[in-house]
Phi, psi and omega in degrees: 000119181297157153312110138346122147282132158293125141251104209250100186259090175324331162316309172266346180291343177294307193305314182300325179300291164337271204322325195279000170074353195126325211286160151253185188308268196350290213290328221270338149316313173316304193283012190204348163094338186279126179319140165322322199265336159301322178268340192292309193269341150246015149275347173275283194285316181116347187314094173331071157317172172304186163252006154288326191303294192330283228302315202293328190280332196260347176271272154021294179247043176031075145222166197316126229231304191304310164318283178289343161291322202275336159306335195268337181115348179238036144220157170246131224274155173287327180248082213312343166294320162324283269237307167306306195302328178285289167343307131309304145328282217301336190264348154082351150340285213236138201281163174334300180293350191259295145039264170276345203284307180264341173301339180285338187280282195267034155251029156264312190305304182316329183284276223295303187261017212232109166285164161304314190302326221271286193328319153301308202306315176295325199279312200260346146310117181234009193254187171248005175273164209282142147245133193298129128218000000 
């Protein structure tokens, strides 16, 4: 029987704190049906659940479901600031300002060099295979 790859993402593990709001793991298990020792590995470790998990945890605490995919790997943001901006939380590196610093870099880049089309094309991509553009 093959093995489950483990995936473990600092990213998301931020994105799940934030979603939790305040809460602790207990309660946030009571409210979303997901075992304790699940939201435990992924608020600790970063641990990538199924998108049946993902979807079941942002419907539980109301929080942004677009937000924990695109943390988690199973989506992709229509706008590469999102994407940067999760990617720095997640990685604990870099200070606010370092931070706001680059995100202001690349929503300039984003500005400058990004046609409208390419931006639809990216806003209407909802799958996880790689898109050419």
């Amino acid at each position: 029987m093959p093995q489950a790859t483990l995936i473990l993402k600092p990213e998301f593990a931020e994105a799940v704190r934030e979603a939790l709001g305040g809460r602790s793991i207990s309660q946030a298990a009571y409210k979303t049906g997901i075992s304790y020792e699940w939201l435990r590995k992924m608020v600790q470790y970063g641990h990538v659940p199924s998108e049946a998990i993902v979807e079941k945890l942002a419907v539980g605490l109301s929080a942004d479901l677009q937000k924990l995919r695109i943390a988690a790997g199973y989506a992709m943001p229509a706008n590469p600031v999102i994407a940067v901006e999760i990617s720095l939380r997640g990685s604990g590196k870099l200070s606010e300002e370092g931070i706001a610093e680059v995100l202001r870099f690349t929503e300039e880049v984003w500005e400058r060099e990004v046609t409208q089309e390419r931006r639809t094309l990216l806003a209407n991509h909802n799958t996880t295979e790689p898109t050419i553009i």
